[in-house]
PDBQT receptor file of N, H, CA, C and O in Angstrom, charges set to zero:
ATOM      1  N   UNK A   1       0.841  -1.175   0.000  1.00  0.00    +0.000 N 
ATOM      2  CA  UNK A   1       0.000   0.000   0.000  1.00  0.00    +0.000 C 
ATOM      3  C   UNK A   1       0.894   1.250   0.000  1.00  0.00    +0.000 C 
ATOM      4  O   UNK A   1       1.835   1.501   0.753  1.00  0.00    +0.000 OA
ATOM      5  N   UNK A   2       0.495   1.829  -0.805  1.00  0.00    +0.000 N 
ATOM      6  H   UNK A   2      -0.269   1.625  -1.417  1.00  0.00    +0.000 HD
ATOM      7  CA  UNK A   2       1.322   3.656  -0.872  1.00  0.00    +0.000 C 
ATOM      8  C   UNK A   2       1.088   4.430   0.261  1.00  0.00    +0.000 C 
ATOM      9  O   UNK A   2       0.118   4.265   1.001  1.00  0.00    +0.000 OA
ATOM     10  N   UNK A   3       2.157   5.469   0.448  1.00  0.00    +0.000 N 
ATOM     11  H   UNK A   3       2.945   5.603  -0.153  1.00  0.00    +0.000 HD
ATOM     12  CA  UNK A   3       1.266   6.035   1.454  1.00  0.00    +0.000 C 
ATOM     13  C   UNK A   3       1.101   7.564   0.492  1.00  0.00    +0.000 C 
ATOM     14  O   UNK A   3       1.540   7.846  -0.623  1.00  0.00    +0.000 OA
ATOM     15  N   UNK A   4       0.420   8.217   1.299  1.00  0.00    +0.000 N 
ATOM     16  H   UNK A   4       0.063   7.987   2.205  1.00  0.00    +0.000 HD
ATOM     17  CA  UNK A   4       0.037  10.211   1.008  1.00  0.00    +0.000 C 
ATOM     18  C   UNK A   4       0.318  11.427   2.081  1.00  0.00    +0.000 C 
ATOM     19  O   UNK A   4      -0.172  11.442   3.210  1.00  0.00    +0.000 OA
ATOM     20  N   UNK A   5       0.882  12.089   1.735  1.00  0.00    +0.000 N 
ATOM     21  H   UNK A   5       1.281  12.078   0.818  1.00  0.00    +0.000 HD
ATOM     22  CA  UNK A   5       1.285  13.523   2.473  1.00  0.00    +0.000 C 
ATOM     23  C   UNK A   5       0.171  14.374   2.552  1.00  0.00    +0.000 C 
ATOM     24  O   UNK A   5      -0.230  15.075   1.623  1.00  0.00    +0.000 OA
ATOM     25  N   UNK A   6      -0.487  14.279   4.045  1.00  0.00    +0.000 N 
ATOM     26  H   UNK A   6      -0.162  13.709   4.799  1.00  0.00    +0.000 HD
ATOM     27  CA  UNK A   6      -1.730  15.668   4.382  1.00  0.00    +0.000 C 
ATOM     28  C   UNK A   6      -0.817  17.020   4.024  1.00  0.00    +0.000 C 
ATOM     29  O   UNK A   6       0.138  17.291   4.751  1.00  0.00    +0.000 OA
ATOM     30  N   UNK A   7      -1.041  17.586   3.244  1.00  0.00    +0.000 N 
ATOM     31  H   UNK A   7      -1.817  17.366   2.653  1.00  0.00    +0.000 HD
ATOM     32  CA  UNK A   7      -0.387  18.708   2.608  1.00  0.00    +0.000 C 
ATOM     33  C   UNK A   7      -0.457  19.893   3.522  1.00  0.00    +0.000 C 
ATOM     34  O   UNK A   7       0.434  20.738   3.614  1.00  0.00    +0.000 OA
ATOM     35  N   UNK A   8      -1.655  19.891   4.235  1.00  0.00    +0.000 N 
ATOM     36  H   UNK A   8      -2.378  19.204   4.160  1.00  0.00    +0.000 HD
ATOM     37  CA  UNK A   8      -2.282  20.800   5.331  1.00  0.00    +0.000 C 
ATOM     38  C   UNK A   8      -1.313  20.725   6.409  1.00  0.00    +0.000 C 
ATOM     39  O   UNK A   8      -0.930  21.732   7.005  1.00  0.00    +0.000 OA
ATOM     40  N   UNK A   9      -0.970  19.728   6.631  1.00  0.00    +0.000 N 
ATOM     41  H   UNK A   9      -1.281  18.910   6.148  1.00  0.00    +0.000 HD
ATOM     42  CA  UNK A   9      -0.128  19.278   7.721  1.00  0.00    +0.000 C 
ATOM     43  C   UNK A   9       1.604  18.943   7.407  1.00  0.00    +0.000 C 
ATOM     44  O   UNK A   9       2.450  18.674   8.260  1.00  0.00    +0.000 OA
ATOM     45  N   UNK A  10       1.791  19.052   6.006  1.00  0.00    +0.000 N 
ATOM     46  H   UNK A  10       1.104  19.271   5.314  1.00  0.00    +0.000 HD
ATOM     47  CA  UNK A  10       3.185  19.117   5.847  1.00  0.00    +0.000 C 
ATOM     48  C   UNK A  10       3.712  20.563   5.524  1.00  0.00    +0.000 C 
ATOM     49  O   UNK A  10       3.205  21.401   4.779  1.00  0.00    +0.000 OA
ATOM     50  N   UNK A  11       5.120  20.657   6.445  1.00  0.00    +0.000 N 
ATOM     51  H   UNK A  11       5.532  19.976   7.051  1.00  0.00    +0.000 HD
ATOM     52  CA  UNK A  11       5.454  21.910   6.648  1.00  0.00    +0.000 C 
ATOM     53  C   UNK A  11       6.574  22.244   5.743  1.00  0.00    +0.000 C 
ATOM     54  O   UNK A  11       7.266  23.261   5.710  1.00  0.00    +0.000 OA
ATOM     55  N   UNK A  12       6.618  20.954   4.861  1.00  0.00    +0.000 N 
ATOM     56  H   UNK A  12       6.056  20.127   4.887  1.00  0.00    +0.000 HD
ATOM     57  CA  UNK A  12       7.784  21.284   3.928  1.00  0.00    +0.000 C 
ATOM     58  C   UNK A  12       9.523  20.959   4.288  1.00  0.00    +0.000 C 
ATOM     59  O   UNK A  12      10.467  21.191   3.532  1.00  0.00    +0.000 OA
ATOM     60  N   UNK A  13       9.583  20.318   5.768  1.00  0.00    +0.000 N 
ATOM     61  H   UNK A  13       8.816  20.129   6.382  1.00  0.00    +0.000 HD
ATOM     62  CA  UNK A  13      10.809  20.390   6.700  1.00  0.00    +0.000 C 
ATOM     63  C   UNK A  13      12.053  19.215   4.889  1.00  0.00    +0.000 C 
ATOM     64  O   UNK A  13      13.174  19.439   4.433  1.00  0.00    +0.000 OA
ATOM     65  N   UNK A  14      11.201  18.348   4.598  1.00  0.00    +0.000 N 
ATOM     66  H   UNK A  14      10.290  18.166   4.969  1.00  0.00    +0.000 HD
ATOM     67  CA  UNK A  14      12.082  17.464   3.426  1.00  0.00    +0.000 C 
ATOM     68  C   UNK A  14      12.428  16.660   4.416  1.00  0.00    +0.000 C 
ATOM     69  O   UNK A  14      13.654  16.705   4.323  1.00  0.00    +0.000 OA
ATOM     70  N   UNK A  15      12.146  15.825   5.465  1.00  0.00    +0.000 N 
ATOM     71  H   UNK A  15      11.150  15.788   5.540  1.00  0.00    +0.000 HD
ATOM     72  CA  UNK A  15      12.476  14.884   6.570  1.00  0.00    +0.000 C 
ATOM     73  C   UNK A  15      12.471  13.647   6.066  1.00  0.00    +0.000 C 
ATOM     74  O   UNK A  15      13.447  12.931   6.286  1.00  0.00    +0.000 OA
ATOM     75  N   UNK A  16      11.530  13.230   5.403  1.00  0.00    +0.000 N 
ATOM     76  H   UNK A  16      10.737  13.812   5.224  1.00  0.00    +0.000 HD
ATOM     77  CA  UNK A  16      10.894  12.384   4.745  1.00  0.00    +0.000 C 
ATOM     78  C   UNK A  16      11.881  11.536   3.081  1.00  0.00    +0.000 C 
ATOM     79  O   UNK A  16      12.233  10.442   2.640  1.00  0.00    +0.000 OA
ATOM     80  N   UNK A  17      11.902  12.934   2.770  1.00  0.00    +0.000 N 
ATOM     81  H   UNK A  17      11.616  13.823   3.129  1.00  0.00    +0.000 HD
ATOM     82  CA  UNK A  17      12.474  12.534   1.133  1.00  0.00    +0.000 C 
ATOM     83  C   UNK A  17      14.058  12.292   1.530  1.00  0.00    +0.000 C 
ATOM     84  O   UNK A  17      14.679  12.051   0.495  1.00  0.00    +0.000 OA
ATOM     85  N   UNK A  18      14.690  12.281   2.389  1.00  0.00    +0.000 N 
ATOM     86  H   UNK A  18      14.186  12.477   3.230  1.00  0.00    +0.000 HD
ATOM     87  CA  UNK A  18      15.903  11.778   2.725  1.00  0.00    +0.000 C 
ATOM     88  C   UNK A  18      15.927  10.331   3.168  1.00  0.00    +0.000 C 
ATOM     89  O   UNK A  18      16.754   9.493   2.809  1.00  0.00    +0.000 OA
ATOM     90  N   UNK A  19      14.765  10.121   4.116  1.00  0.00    +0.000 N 
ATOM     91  H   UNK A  19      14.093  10.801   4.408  1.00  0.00    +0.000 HD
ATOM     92  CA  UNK A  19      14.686   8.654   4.912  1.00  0.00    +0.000 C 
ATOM     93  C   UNK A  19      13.963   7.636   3.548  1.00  0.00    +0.000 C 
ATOM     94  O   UNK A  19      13.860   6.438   3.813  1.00  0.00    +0.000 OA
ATOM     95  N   UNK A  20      13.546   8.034   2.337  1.00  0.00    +0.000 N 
ATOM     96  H   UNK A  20      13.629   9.007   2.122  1.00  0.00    +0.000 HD
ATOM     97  CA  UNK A  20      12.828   6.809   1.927  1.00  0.00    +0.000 C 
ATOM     98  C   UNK A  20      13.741   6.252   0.960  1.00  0.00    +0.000 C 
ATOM     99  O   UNK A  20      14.492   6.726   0.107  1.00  0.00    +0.000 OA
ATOM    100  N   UNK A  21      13.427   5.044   1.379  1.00  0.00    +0.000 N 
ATOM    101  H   UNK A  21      12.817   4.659   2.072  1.00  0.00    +0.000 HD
ATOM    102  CA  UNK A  21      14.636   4.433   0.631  1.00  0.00    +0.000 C 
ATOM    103  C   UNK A  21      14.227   3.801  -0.761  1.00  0.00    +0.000 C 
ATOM    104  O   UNK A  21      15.221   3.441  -1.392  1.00  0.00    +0.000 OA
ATOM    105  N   UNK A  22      13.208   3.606  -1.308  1.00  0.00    +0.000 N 
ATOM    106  H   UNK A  22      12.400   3.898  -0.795  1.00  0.00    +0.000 HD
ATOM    107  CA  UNK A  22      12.566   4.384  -2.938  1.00  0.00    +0.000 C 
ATOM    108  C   UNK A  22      12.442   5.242  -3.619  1.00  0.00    +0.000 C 
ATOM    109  O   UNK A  22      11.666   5.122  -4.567  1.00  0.00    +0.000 OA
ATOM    110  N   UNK A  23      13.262   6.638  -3.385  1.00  0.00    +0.000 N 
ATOM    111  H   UNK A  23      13.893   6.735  -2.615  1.00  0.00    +0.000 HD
ATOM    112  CA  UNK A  23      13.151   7.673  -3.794  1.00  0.00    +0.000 C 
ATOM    113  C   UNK A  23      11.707   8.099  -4.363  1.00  0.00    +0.000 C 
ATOM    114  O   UNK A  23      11.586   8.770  -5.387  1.00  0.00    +0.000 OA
ATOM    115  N   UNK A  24      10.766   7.698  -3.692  1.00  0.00    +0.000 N 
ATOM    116  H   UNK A  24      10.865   7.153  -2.860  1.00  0.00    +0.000 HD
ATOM    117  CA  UNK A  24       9.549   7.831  -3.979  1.00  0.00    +0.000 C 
ATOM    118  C   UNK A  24       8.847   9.299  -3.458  1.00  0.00    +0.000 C 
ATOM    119  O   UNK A  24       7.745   9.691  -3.844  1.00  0.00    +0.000 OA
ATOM    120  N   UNK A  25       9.654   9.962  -2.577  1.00  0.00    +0.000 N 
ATOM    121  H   UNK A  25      10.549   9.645  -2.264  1.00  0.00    +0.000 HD
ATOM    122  CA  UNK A  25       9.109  11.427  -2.429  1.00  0.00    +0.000 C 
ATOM    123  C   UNK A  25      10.038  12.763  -2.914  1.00  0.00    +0.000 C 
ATOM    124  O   UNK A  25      11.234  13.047  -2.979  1.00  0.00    +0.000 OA
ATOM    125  N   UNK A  26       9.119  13.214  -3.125  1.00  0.00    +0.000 N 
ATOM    126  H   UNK A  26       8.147  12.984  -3.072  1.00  0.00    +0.000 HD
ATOM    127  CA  UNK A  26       9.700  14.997  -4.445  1.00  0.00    +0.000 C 
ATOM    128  C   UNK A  26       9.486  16.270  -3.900  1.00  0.00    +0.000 C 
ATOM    129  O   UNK A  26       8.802  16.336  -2.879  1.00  0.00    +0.000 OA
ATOM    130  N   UNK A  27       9.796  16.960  -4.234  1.00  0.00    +0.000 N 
ATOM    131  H   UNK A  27      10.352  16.905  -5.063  1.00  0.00    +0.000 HD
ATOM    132  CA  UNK A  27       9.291  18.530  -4.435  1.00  0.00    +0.000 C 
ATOM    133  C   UNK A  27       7.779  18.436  -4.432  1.00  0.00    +0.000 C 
ATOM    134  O   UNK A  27       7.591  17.282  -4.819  1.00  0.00    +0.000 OA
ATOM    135  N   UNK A  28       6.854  18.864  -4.266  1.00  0.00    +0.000 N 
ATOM    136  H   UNK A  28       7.006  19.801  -3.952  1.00  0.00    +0.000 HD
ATOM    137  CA  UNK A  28       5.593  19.772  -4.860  1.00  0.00    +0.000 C 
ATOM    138  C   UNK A  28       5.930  20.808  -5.631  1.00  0.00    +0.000 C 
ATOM    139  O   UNK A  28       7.126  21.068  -5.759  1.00  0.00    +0.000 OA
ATOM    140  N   UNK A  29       5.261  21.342  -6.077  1.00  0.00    +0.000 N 
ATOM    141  H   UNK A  29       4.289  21.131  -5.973  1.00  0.00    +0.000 HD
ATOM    142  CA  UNK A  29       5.311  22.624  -6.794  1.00  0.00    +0.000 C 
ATOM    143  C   UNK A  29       4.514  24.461  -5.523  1.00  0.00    +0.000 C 
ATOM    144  O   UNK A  29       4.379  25.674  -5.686  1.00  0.00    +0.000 OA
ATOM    145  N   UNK A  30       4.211  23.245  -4.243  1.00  0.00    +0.000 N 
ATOM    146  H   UNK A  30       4.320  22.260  -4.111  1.00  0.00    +0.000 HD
ATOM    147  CA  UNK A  30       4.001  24.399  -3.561  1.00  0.00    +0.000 C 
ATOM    148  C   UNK A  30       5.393  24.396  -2.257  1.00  0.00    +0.000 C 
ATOM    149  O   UNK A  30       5.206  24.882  -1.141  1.00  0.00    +0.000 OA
ATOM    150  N   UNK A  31       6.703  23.775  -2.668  1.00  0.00    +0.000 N 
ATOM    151  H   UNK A  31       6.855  23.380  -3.574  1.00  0.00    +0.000 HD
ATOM    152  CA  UNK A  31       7.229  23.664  -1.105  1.00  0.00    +0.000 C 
ATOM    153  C   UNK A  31       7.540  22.528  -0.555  1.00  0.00    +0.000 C 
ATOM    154  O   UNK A  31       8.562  21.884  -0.322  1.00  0.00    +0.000 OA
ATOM    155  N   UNK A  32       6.265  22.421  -0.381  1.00  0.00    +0.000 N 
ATOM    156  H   UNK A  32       5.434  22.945  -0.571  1.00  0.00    +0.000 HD
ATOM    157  CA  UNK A  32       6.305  20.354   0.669  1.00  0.00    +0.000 C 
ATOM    158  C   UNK A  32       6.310  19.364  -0.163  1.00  0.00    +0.000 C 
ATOM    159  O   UNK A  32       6.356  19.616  -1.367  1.00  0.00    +0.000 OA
ATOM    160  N   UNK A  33       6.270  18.222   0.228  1.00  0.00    +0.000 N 
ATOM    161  H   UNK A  33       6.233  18.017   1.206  1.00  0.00    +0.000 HD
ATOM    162  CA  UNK A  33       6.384  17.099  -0.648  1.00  0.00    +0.000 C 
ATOM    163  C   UNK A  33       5.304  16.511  -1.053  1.00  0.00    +0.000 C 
ATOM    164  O   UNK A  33       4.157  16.753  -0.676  1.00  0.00    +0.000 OA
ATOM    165  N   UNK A  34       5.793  15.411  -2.144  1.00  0.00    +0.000 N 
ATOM    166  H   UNK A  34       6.725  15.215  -2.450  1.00  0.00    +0.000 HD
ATOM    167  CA  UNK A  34       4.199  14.531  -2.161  1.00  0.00    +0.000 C 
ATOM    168  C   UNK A  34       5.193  13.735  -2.632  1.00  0.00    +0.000 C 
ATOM    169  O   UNK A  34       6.288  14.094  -3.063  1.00  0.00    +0.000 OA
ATOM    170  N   UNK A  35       4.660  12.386  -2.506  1.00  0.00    +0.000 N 
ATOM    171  H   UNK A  35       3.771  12.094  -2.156  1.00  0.00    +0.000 HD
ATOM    172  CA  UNK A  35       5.201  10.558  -3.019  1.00  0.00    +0.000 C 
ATOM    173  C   UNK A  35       4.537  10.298  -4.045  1.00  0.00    +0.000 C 
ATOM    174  O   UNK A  35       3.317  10.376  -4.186  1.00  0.00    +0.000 OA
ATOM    175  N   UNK A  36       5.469   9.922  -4.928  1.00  0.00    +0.000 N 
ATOM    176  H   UNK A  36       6.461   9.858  -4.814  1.00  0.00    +0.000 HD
ATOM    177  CA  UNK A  36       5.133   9.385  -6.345  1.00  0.00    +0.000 C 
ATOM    178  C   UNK A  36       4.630   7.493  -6.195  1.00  0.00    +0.000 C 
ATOM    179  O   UNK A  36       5.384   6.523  -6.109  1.00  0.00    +0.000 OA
ATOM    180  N   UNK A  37       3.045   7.533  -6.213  1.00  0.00    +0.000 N 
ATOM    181  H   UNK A  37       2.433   8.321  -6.282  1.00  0.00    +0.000 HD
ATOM    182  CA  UNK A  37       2.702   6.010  -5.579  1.00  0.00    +0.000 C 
ATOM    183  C   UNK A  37       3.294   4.965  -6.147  1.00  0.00    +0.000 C 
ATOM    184  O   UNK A  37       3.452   3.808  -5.756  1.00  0.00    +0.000 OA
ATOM    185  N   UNK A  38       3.732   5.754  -7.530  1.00  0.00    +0.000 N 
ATOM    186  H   UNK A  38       3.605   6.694  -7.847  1.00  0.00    +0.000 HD
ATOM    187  CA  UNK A  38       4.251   4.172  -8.258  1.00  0.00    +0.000 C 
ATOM    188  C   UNK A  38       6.218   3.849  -7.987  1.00  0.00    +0.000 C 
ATOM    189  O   UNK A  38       6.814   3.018  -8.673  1.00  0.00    +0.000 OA
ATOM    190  N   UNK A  39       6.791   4.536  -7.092  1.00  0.00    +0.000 N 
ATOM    191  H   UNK A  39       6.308   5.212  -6.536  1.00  0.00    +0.000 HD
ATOM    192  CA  UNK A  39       7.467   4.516  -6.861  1.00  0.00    +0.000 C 
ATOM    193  C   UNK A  39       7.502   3.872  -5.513  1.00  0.00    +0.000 C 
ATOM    194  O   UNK A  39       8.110   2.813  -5.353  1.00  0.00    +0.000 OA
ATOM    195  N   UNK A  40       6.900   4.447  -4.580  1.00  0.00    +0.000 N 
ATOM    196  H   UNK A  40       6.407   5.307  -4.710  1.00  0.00    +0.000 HD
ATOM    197  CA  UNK A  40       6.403   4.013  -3.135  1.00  0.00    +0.000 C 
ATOM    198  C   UNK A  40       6.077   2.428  -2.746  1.00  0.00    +0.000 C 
ATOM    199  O   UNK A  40       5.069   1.768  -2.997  1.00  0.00    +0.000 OA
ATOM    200  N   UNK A  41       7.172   2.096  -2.112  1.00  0.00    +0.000 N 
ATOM    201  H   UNK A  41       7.990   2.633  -1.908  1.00  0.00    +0.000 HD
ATOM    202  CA  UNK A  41       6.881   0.235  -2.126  1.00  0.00    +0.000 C 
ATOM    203  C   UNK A  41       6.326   0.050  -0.304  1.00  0.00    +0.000 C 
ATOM    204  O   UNK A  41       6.711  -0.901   0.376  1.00  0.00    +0.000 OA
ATOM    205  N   UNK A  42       5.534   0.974   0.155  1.00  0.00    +0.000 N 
ATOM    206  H   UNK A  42       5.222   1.747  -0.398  1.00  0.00    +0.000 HD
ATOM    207  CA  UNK A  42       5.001   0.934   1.247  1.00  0.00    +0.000 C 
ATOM    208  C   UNK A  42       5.214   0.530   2.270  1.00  0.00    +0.000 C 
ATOM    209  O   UNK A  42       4.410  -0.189   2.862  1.00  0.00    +0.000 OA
ATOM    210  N   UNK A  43       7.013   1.091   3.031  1.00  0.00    +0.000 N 
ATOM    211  H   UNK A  43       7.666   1.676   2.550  1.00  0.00    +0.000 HD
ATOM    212  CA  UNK A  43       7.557   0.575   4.061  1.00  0.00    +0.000 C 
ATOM    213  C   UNK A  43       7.276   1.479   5.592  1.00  0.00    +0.000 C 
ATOM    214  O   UNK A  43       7.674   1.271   6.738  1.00  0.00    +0.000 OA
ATOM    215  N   UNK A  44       6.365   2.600   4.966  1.00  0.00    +0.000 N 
ATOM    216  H   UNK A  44       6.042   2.769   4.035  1.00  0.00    +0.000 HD
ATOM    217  CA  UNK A  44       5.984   3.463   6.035  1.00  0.00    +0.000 C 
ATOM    218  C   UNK A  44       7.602   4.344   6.508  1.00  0.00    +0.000 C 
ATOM    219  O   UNK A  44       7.595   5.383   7.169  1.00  0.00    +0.000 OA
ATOM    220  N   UNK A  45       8.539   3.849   6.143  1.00  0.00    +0.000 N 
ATOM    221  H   UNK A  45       8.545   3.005   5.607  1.00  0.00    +0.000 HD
ATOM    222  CA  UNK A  45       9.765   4.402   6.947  1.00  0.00    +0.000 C 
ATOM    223  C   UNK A  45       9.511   6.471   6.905  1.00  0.00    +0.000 C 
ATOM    224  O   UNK A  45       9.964   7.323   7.668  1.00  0.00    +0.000 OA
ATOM    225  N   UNK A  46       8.816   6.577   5.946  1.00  0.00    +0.000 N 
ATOM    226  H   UNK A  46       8.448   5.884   5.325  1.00  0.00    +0.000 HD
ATOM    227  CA  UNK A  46       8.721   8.258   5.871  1.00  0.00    +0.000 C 
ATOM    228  C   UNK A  46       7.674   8.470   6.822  1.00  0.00    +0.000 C 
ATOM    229  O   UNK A  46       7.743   9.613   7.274  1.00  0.00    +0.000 OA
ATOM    230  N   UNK A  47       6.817   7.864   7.253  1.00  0.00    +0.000 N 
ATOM    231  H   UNK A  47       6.761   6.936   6.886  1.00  0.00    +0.000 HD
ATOM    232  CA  UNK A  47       5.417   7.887   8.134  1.00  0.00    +0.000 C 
ATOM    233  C   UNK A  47       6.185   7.975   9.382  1.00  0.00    +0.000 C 
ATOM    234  O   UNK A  47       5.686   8.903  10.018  1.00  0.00    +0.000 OA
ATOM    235  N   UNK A  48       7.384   7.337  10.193  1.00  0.00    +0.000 N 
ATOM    236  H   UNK A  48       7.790   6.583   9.676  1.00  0.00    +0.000 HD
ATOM    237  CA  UNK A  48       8.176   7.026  11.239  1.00  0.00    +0.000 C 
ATOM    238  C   UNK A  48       8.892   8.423  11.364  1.00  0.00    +0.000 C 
ATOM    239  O   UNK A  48       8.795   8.961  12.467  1.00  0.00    +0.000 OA
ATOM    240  N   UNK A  49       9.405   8.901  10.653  1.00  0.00    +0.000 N 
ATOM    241  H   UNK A  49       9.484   8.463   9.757  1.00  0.00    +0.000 HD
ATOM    242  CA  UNK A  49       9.958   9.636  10.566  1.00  0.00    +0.000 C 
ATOM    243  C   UNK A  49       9.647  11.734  10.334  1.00  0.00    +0.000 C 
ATOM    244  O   UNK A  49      10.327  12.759  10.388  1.00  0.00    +0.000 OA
ATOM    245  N   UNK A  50       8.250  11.350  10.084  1.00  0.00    +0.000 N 
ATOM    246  H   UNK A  50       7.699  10.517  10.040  1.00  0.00    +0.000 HD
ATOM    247  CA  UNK A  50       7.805  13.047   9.925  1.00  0.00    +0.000 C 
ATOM    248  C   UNK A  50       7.821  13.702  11.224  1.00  0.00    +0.000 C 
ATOM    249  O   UNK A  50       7.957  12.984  12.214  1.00  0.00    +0.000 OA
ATOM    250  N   UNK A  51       7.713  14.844  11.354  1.00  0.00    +0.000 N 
ATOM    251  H   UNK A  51       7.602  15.428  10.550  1.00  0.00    +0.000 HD
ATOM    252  CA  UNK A  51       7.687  15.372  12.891  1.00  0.00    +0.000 C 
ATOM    253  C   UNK A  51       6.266  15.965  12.570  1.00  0.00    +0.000 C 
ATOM    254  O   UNK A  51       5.729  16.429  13.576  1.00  0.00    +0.000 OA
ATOM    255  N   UNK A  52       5.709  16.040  11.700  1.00  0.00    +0.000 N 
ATOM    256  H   UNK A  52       6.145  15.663  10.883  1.00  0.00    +0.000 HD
ATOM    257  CA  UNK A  52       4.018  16.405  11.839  1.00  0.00    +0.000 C 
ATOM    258  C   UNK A  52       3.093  15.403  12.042  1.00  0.00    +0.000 C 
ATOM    259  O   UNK A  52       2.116  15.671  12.741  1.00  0.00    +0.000 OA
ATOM    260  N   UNK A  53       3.244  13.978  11.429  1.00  0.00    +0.000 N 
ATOM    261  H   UNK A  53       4.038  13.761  10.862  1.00  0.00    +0.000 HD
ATOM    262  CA  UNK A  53       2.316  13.455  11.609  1.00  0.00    +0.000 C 
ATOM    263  C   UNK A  53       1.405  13.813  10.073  1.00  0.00    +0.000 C 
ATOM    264  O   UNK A  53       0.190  13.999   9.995  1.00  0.00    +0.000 OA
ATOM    265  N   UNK A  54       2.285  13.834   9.080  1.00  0.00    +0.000 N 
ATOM    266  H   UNK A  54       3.272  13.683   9.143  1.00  0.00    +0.000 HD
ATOM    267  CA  UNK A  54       1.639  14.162   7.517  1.00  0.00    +0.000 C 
ATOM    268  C   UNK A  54       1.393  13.338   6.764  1.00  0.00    +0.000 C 
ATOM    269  O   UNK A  54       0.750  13.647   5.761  1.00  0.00    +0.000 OA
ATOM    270  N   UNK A  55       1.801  12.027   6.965  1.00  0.00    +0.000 N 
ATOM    271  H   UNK A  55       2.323  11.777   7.780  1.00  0.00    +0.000 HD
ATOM    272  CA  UNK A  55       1.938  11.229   6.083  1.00  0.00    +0.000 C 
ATOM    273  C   UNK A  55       1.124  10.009   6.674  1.00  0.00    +0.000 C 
ATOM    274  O   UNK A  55       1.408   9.969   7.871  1.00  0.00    +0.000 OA
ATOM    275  N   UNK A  56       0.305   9.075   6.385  1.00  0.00    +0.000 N 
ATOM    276  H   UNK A  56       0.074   9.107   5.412  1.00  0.00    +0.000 HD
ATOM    277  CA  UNK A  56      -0.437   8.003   6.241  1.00  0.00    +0.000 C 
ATOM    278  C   UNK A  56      -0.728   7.343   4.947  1.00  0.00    +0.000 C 
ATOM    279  O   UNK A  56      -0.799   7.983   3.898  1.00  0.00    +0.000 OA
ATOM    280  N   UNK A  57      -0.898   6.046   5.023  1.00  0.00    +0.000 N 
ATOM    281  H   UNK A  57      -0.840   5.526   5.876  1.00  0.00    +0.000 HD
ATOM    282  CA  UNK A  57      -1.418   4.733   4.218  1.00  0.00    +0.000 C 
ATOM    283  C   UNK A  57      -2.360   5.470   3.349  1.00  0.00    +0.000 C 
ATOM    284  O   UNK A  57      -3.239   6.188   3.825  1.00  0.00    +0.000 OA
ATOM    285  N   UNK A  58      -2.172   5.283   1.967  1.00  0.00    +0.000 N 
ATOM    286  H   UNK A  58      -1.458   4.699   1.580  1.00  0.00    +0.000 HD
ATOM    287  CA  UNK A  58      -3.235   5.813   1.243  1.00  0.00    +0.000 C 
ATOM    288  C   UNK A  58      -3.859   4.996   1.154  1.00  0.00    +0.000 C 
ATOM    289  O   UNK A  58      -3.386   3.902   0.845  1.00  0.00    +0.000 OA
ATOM    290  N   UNK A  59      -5.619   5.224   1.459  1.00  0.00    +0.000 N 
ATOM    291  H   UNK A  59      -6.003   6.112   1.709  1.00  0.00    +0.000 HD
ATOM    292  CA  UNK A  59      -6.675   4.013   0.978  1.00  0.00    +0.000 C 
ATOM    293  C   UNK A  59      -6.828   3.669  -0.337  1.00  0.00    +0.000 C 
ATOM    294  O   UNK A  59      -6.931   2.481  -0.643  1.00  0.00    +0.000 OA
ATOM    295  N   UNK A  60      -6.860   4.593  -1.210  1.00  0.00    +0.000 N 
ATOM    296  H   UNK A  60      -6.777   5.558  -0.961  1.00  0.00    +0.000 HD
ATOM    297  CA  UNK A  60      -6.702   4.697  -2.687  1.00  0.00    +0.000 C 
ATOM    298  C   UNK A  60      -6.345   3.578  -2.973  1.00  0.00    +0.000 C 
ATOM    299  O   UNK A  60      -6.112   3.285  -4.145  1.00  0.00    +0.000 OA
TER     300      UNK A  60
């Protein structure tokens, strides 16, 4: 399962796109990040690691 960045709740820190070890998270075009799902092999390690609490399991 992929996960998704609450955008509302990501502050942009890039905490995330260092720890995943799929290079599955990017830039946005506003700042913060978002995960590319087809990249994302759903180890949660970026979910462990946010200090907001932005990121969860996408149901999608």
């Amino acid at each position: 399962m992929a996960y998704k960045i609450d955008e509302n709740k990501c502050i942009g820190c890039h905490s995330c796109m260092g720890a995943c070890p799929a290079m599955a998270i990017v830039d946005a075009p506003n700042g913060k990040c978002m995960i590319d799902k087809k990249k994302c092999m759903g180890c949660g390690t970026c979910a462990s690691i946010c200090p907001m609490s932005a990121i969860a399991p996408d149901a999608e």
